[in-house]
C-alpha positions as CSV (number, residue, x, y, z in Angstrom):
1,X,125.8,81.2,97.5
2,X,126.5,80.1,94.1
3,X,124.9,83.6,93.3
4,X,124.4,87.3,95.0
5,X,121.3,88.1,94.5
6,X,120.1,91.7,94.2
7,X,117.6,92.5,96.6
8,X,115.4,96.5,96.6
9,X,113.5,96.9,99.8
10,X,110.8,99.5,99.1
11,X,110.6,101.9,102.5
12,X,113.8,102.5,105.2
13,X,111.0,101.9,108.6
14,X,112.0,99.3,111.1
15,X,110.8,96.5,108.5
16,X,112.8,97.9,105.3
17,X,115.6,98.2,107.2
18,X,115.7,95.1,109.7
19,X,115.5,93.6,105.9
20,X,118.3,95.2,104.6
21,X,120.8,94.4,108.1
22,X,120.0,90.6,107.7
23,X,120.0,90.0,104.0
24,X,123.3,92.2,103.6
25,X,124.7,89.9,106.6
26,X,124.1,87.1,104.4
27,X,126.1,88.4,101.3
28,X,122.9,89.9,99.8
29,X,122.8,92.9,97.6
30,X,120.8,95.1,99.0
31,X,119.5,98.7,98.0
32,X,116.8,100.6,100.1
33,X,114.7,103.1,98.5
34,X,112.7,105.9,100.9
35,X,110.1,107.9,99.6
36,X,110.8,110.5,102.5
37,X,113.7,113.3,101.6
38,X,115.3,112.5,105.1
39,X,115.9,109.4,107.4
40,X,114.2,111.9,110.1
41,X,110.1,110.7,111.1
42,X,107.7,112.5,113.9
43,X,109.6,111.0,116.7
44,X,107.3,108.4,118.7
45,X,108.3,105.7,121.1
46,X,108.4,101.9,120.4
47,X,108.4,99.3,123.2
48,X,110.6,96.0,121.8
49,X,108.7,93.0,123.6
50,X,110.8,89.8,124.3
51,X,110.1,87.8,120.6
52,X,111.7,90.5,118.7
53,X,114.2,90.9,121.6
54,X,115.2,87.3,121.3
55,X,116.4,88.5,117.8
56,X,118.2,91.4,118.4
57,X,120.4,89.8,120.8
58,X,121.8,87.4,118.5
59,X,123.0,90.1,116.0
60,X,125.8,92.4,116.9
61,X,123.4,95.4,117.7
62,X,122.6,94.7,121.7
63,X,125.2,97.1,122.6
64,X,123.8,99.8,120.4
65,X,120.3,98.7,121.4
66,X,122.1,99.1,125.1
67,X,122.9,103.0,124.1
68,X,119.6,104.1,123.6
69,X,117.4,102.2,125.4
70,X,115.4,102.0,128.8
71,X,114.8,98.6,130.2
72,X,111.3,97.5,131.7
73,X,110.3,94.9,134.0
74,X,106.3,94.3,132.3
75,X,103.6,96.7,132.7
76,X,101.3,98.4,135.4
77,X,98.2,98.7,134.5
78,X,95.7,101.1,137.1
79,X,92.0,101.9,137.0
80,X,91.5,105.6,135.5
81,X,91.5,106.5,139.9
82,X,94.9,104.6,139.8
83,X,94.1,101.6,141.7
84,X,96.2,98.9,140.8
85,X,94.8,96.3,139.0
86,X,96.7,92.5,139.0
87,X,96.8,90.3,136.2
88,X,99.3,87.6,138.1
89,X,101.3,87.4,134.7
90,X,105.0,87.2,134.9
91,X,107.3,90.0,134.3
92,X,109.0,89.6,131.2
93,X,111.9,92.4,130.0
94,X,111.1,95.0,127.1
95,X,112.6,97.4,126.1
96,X,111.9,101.1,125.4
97,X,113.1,103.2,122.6
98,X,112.7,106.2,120.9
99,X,111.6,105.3,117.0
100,X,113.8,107.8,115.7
101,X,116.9,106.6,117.5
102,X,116.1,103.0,117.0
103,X,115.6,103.8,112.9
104,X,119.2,105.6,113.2
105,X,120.7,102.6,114.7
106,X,119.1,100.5,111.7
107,X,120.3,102.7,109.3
108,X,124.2,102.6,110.8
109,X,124.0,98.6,110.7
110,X,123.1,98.4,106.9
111,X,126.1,97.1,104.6
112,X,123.7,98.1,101.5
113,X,123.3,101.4,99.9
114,X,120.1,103.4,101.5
115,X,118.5,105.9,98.9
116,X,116.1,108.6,100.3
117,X,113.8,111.0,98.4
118,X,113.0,108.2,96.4
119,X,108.8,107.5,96.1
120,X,107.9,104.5,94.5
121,X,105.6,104.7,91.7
122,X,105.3,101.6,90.0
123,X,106.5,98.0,90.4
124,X,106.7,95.7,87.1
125,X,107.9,92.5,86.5
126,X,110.6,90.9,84.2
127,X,112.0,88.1,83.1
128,X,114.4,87.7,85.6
129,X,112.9,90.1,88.7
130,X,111.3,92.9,88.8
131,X,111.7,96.8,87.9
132,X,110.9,99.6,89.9
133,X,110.0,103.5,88.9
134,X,110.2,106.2,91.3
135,X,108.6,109.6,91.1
136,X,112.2,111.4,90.4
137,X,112.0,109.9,87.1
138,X,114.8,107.2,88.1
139,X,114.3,103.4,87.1
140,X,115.5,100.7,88.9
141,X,115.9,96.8,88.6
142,X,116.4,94.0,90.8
143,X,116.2,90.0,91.2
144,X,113.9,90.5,94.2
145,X,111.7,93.6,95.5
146,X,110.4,93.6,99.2
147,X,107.7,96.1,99.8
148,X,107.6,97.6,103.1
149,X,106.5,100.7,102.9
150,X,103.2,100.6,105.4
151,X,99.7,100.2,105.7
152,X,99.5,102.9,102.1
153,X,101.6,100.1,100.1
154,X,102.4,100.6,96.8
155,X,103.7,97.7,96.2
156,X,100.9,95.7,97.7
157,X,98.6,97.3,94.7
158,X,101.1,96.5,92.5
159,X,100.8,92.7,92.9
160,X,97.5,92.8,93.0
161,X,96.1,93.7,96.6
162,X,93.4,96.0,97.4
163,X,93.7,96.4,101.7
164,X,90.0,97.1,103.1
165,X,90.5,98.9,106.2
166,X,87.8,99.1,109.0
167,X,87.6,101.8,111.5
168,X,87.8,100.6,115.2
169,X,86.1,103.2,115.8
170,X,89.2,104.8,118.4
171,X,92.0,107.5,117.6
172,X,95.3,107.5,119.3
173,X,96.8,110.5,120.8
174,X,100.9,110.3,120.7
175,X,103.3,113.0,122.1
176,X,106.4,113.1,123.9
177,X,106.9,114.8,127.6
178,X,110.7,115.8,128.6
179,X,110.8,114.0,131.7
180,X,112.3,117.2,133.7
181,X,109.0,118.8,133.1
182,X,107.3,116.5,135.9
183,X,108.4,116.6,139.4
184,X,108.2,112.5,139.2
185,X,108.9,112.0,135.8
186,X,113.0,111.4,136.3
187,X,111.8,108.5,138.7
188,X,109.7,106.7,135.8
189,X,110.1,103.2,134.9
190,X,109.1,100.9,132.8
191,X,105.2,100.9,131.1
192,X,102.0,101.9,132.9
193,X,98.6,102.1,131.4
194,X,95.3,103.2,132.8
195,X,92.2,101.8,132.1
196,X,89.0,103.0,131.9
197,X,85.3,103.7,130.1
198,X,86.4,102.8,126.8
199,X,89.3,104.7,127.4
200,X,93.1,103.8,127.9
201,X,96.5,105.7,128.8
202,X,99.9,104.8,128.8
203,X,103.5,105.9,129.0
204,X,106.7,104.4,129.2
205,X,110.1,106.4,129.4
206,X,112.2,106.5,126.4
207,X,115.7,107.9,125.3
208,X,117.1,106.4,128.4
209,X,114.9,108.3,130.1
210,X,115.1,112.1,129.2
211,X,111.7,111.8,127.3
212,X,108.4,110.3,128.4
213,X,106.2,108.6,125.7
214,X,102.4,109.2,125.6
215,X,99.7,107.3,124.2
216,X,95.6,108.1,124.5
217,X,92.9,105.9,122.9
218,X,89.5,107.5,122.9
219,X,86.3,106.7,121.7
220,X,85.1,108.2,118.3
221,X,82.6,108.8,115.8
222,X,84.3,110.2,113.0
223,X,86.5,108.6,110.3
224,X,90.4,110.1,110.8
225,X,93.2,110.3,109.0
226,X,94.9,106.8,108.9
227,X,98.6,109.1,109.6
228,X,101.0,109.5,112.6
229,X,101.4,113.0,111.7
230,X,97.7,114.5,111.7
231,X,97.9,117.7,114.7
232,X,95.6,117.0,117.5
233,X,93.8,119.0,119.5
234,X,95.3,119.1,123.3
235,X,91.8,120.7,124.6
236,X,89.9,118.0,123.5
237,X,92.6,115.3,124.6
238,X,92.7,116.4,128.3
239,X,89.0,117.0,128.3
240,X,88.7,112.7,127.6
241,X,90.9,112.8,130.7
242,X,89.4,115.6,132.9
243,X,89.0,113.1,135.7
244,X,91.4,110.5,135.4
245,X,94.5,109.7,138.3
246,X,96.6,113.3,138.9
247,X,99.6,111.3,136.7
248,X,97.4,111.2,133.8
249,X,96.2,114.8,133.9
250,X,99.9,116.3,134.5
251,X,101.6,114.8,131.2
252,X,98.8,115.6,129.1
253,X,99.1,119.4,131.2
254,X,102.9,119.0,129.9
255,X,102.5,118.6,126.3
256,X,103.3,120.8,123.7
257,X,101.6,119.7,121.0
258,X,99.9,115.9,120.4
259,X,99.6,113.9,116.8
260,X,96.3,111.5,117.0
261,X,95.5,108.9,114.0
262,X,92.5,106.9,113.5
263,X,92.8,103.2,114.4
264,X,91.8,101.0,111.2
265,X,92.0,97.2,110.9
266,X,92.2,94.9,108.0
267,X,91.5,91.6,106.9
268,X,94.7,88.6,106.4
269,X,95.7,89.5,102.8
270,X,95.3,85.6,100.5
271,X,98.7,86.2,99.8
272,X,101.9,88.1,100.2
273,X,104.1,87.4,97.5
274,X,103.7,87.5,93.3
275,X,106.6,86.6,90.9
276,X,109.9,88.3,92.6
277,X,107.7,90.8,94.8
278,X,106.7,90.0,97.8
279,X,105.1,91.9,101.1
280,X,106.7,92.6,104.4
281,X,105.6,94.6,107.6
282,X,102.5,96.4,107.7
283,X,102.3,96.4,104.0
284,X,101.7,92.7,104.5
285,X,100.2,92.2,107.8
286,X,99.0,95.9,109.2
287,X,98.1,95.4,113.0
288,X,96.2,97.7,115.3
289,X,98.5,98.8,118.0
290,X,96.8,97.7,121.3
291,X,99.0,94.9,121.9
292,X,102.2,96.6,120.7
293,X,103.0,93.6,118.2
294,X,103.4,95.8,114.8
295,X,107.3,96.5,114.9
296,X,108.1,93.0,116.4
297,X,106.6,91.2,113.7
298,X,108.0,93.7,111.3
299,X,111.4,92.8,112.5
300,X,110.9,89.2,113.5
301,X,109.8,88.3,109.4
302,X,113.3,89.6,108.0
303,X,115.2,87.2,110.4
304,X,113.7,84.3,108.3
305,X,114.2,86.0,104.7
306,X,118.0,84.6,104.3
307,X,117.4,81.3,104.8
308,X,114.5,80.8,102.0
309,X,116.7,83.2,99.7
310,X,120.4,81.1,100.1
311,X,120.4,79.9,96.5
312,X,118.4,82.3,93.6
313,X,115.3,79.4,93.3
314,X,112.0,80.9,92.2
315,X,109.8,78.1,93.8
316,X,111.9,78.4,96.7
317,X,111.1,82.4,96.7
318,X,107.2,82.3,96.5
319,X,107.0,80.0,99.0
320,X,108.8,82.1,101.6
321,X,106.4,84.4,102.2
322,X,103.3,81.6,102.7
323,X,106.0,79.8,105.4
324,X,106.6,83.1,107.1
325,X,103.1,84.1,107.2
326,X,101.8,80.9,108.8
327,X,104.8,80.5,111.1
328,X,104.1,83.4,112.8
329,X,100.7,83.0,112.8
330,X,99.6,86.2,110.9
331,X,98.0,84.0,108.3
332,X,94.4,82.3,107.8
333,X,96.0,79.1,109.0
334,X,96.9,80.5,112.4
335,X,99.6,77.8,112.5
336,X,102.2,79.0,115.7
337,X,105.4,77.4,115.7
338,X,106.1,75.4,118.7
339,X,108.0,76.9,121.6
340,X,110.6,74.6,121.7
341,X,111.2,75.4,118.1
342,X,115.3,75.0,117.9
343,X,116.7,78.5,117.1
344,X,118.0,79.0,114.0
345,X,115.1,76.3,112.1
346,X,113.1,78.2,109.0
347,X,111.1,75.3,107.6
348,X,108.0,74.9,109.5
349,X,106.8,72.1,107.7
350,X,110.1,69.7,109.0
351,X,108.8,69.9,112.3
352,X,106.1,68.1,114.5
353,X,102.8,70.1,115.2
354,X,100.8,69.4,117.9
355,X,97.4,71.0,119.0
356,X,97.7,73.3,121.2
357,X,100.1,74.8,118.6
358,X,97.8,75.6,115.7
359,X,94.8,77.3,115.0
360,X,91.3,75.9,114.0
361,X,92.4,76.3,110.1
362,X,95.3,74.5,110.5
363,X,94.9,71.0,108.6
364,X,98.2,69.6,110.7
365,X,95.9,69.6,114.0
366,X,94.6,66.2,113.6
367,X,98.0,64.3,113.1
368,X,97.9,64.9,109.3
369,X,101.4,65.4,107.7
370,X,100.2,67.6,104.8
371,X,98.2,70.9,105.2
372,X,96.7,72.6,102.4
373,X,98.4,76.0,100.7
374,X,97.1,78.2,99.1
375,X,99.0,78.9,96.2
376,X,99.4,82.8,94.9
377,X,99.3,83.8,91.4
């Protein structure tokens, strides 16, 4: 690089810092600001499916991924009587892992300097980047700003975007169960959901197996808090399950205490990138949790960052983000690269579309060697 550029990454989650391990990696100066006073978070699990496995085992963290994980074989799903129910899909490997751990394991990794008790406040640009101001009075500036810091993005206002979320109309129960507390739980493996009236469970074991990661979506009427860390009610949670399979009922029985959040979805944002800001995780592309895709596309976006960033070109910069966005098919376009697509490529546009690899918006469907972008401010 003829030049290192200096790169602040708004919010130290598993998008803000899967940013900051692959741009320092590339010579990139990186600085990670964290509204939260510690790198602690209500602990949760996180299942890692295969696409954002494929890009943690070409870095040098699979054997600390190895430490702290529990390996799984797919997923078992059961009526809410705990008949099996077959799908005939192949098994695939995931893996399991507690979000706190994983976030530590991140945080070791970064070369870059990682600054919490910092809460962003206000994003302006410059001539040459862009400045941030954070709540503590400090004032900081940088050739690039990445905002991920969630679905409440302050940064996403900042350029511009107002997020409209829709209630789903479910909440989510979450808790953790230490796996001695169950007479079976030591034996768990891998995921398992039941399935029933509007209704599912599931649970996966996580910190290599000492802890056993629950989560309940229930019907609901009223709007909730859009938070991981809103109390729940464990009377009303095991009343929702009062009749289920006995496994069900016994690691609701063995919770201490439960966090619920409301489900909300949003529409694509028209862009995701303004000047030398631009948009990444759920700040950029919030998902609803059902397919488990929210942390994988969180981590699988900074894999493609270095690439668009190897010389300090604005065009070059905007268009990153549209490229990403399409590519992985988060965008209006609903473009999907193609499987074969050789590891390590980052331009989309350099390599041959077919059909059955776009979606209905994309312009490249009908052999056409232009599509149309939309261009942000």
């Amino acid at each position: 690089m003829a030049e290192r550029l200096n790169i602040a990454i708004v919010g130290a989650g598993v998008g803000g810092l899967s940013a900051a391990v692959a741009l320092s990696a590339r010579g990139m100066t990186v600085t990670v600001f964290e509204g939260a006073e510690s790198p602690r978070e209500a602990g949760a699990g996180l299942s890692i499916p295969p696409n954002a496995l494929i890009l943690l085992n070409r870095t040098a963290l699979c054997g600390e991924l190895e430490k702290i994980t529990t390996r799984s074989q797919g997923l078992t799903r059961r009526t809410s009587m705990g008949e099996p129910i077959s799908t005939g899909s192949p098994t695939v490997l995931s893996y399991q892992v507690h979000r706190v751990e994983f976030l530590e394991m991140l945080l070791g990794a970064v070369k870059g300097s990682v600054r919490f008790g910092h809460r962003c406040m206000a994003v302006e640009a410059t001539q040459s980047g862009a400045r941030l101001t954070f709540a503590n009075g400090m004032v900081y500036g940088a050739d690039v700003v990445i905002g991920a810091d969630g679905i409440h993005s302050v940064v996403q206002r900042h350029i511009g975007l107002t997020a409209h979320p829709k209630s789903e109309g479910i909440v989510a129960y979450r808790g953790l169960v230490p796996s001695q507390k169950l007479s079976w739980g030591a034996e768990l493996r891998g995921l398992h959901m039941w399935m029933g009236e509007g209704r599912s469970f599931i649970c996966f074991p996580v910190s290599q197996g000492r802890l056993i990661n629950i989560v309940a979506f229930v019907p609901t009427m009223h709007d909730m808090e859009e938070t991981w860390s809103a109390p729940g009610d464990l009377r009303a949670l095991a009343a929702e399950y009062e009749s289920w399979d006995a496994p069900v009922r016994d690691l609701i029985a063995a919770l201490e205490h439960t966090f619920r959040w409301g489900i909300y979805d949003r529409p694509p944002l028209p862009y995701w990138s303004r000047g030398h800001v631009t948009l990444l995780g759920d700040a950029a592309h919030p998902m609803v949790p059902h397919f488990g895709q929210g942390a994988a596309q969180a981590m699988r976006m900074p894999s493609r960052l270095p690439s668009f960033w190897s010389t300090p070109n604005a065009t070059r910069f905007r268009r990153a983000s549209r490229r990403i966005r399409i590519s992985d098919g988060s965008g209006p376009a609903g473009c999907r690269p193609p499987h074969d697509w050789p590891a390590g490529s980052t331009d989309l546009w350099a390599i041959p579309h077919s059909r059955k690899d776009c979606g209905p918006g994309c312009r490249r469907r009908n052999g056409s060697s232009r599509t149309t972008r939309r261009r942000p401010p």
